[in-house]
C-alpha positions, -999 to 999 in steps of 0.1 A, spaced: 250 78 -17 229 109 -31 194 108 -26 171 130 -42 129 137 -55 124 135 -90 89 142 -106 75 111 -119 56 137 -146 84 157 -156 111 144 -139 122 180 -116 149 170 -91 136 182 -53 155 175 -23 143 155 4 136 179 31 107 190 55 77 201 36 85 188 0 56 169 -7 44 172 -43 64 189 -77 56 225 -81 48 229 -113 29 194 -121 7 199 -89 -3 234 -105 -20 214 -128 -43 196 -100 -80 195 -108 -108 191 -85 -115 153 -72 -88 138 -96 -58 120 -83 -29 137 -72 0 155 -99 32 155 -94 36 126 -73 75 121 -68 96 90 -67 125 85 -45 158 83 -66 197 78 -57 231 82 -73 259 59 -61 262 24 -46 242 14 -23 258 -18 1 252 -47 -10 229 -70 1 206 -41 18 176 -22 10 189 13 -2 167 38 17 168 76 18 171 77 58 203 70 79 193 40 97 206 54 132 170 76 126 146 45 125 124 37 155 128 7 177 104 -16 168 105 -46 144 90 -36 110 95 -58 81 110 -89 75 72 -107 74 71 -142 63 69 -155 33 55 -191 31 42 -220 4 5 -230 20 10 -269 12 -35 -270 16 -44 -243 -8 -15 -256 -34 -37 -289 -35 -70 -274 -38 -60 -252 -64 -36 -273 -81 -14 -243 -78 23 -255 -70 41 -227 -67 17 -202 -50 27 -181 -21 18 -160 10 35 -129 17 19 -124 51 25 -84 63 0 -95 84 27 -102 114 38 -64 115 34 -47 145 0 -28 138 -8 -59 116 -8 -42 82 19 -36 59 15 4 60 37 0 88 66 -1 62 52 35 53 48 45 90 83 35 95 100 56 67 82 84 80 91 84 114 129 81 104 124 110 85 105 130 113 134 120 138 166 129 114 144 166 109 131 168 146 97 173 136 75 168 170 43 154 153 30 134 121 -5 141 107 -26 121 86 -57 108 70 -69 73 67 -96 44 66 -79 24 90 -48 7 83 -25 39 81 -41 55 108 -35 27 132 -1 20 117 14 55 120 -1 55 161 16 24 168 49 38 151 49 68 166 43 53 200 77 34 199 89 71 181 75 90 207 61 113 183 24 130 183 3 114 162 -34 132 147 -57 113 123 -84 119 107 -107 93 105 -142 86 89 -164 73 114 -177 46 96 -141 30 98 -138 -3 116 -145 -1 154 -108 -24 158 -90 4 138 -105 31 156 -94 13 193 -59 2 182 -57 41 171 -69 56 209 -51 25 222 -15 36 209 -20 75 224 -27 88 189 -55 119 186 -83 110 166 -104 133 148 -135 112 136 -149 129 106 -186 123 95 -177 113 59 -154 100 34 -119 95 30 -115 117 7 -129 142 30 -110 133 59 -78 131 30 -81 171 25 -92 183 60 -54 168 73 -37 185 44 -52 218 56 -42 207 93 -9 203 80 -3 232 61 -18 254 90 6 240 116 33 227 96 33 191 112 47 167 88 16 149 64 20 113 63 -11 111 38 -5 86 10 10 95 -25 13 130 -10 44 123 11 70 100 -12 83 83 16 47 62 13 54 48 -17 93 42 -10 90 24 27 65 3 6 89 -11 -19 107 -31 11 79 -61 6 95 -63 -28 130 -65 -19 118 -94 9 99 -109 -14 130 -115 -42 155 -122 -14 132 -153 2 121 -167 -30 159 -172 -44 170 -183 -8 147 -209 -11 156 -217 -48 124 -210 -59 135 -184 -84 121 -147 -89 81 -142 -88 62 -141 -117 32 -126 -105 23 -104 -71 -9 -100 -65 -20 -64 -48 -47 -58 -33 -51 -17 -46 -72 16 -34 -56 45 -36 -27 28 -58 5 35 -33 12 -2 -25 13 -11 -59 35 21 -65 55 12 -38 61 -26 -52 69 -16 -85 94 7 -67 112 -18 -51 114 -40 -83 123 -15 -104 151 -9 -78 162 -50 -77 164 -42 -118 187 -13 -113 204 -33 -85 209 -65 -111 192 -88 -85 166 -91 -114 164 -98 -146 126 -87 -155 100 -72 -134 73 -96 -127 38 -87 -134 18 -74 -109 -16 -73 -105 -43 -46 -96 -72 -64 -72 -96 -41 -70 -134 -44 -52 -163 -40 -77 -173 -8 -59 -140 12 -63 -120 3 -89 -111 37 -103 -75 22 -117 -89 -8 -130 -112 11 -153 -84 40 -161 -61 8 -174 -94 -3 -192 -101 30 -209 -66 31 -224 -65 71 -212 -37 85 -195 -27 112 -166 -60 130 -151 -83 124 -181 -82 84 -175 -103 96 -139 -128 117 -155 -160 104 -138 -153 94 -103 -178 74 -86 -187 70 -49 -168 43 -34 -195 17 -21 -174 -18 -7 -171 -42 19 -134 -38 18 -130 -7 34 -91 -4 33 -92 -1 -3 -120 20 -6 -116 53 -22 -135 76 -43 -105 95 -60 -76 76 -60 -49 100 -47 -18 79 -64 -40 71 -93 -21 91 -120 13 75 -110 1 40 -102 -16 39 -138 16 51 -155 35 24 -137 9 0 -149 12 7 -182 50 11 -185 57 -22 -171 30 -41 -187 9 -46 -156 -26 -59 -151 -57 -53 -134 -84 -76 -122 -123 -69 -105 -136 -87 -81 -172 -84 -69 -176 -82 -28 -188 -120 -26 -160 -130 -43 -142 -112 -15 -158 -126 12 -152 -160 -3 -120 -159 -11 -113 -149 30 -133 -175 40 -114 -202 14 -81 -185 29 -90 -188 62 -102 -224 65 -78 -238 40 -40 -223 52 -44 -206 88 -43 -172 73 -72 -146 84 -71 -117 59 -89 -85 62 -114 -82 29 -88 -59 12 -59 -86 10 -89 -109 1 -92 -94 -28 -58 -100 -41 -68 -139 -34 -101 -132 -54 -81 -116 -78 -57 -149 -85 -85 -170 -81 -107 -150 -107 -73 -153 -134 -59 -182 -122 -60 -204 -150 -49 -174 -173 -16 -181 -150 13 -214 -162 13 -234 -126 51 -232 -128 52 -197 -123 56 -181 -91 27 -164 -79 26 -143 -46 -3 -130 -29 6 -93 -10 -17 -101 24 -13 -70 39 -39 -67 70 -49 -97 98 -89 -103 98 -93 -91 134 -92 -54 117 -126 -59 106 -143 -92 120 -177 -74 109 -170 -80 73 -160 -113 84 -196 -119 104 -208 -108 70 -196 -136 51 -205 -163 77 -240 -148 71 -236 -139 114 -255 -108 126 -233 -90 153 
């Protein structure tokens, strides 16, 4: 197997080697607060084993802790409430950190292992920042995040909790986004920020690959629809990677359509796909991100060029939800199937709710959960109309 970059813009070939991040020429082009050019996809010539998940690290390099291989599971409850008989969980919730950036974190930290680079810097609102510590504890690697201090308290522990260095920095993501990409360029630790790095996007693409393999084993067929709950756009790149990759593969026959859940108060890709614009000018007026789901809020969506352009090549969709149809929809999950989502993967459930009956009932439909509740039990209190 040959594994390689290639621009998703212009389609250069890069290798995959230490401090390749971006496509030279496309990220020339970069403007100031407007998603990221010359994001790169991960690409291979050859055949890759089958049965597996081709990835672009030797698996002796990965670290020893289970990632992956999260349930995926038919909640009997909210199929009768909804009338909705072929709904499903895909619950990433049951990864070690509890979010499904672990499958980033992961990919990462094989990489940083085959190159023997010592430590792995990075941004985040929560969910990668935790993820990435708790990886690179079983790695043994150095961890640094930066982390706006209006993140979750739960994030900010599990982050001290699993030996990382936290730099809390008073403002956004954004912020917090470009003061590790200086950090990294300065000291040449390797950037696990997201879209930046490829291997992001490509350890993503796994929950696809799970997803197809579980459906058919229990005869249930392909999905139709995922359901993603969508910030900064690198999950939903990640899951169009991996189905794109099943296409390639011949495990599928179509690509199903996936949806973009975005909260009210950032939905910078939602209203690209609405304006029919393309590439930087679909982002022309940012706004400030203002939501209760704080892992997918962004002001700039860093992967927002890319995730739009798979959106519109595979016919996606996008859906907005307003905050108290997220906190709804997490309460609804909650109570009826034993699931306790963070408000992020509530809004993918807001999101299916809101189109629902847009959707035949005999098509598969899969909500991405991708963080556990007890990230963010403030939002929760919230909801329950509880002051703590």
């Amino acid at each position: 197997m040959k594994w390689f970059y290639r621009c998703a813009t212009c389609g250069t070939p890069y290798g995959i080697l230490p401090n390749r991040y971006l496509c030279d020429s496309c990220a020339a082009l970069q403007q100031p607060e407007r998603p990221l050019e010359g994001v790169l996809d991960v690409e291979w010539e050859g055949t890759p084993v089958p049965g597996t998940i081709p990835l672009p690290i030797e698996a002796e390099w990965f670290p020893p802790i289970p990632v992956g291989n999260t349930r995926l599971w038919a909640p009997q409850r909210l199929r009768q409430e909804f009338h909705a008989p072929n709904l499903w969980l895909k619950e990433d919730t049951c990864n070690p950190s509890g979010s499904l950036k672990d499958r980033a974190s992961y990919l990462v930290a094989a990489f940083a292992q085959k190159y023997g680079m010592k430590e792995i810097v990075l941004a985040s609102t929560g969910n990668a920042a935790s993820s990435m510590a708790a990886i690179g504890a079983a790695t043994g690697i150095k961890v640094k995040v930066f982390l706006p201090a209006s993140a979750p308290v739960a994030k900010r522990i599990q982050v001290l909790q699993y030996g990382a260095e936290l730099i809390s920095v008073d403002g956004t993501y954004d912020q917090a986004f470009d003061l590790s990409l200086d950090y990294s360029k300065q000291t040449g630790s390797l950037s696990r920020n997201t879209a930046y790095n490829p291997l992001t996007i490509e350890g993503k693409k796994t929950a696809a690959f799970e997803i197809v393999n579980d459906l058919l084993k229990m005869g249930a067929g392909a999905p139709h629809h995922v359901f993603v709950p969508v910030g900064d756009g690198v999950i939903l790149s990640g899951v169009y990677r991996g189905f794109e990759n099943l296409l390639k593969l011949g495990r599928i026959r179509r690509i199903p359509t996936l949806w973009a859940c975005q909260a009210e108060g950032s939905s910078a890709i939602a209203r690209a796909l609405a304006s029919g614009k393309t590439g930087s000018e679909a982002f022309d007026h940012p706004l400030p991100s203002n939501t209760v789901a704080d892992s997918i809020a962004v002001d700039v969506p860093r992967n927002g060029i890319h995730a739009l352009a798979r959106l519109r090549q595979h016919g996606g969709q996008a859906v907005i939800v307003k905050d108290s149809e997220i906190l709804a929809a997490q309460k609804t999950l909650s109570s009826t199937s034993g699931l306790f989502a963070e408000p992020s993967s509530s809004a993918a459930f807001a999101g299916w709710i809101k189109v629902r009956e847009r959707i035949s009932p005999e098509e598969n439909c899969v909500i991405l959960i991708s963080g556990t509740g007890l990230k963010d039990i403030k939002a929760a209190a919230i909801g329950l109309g509880l002051d703590i």
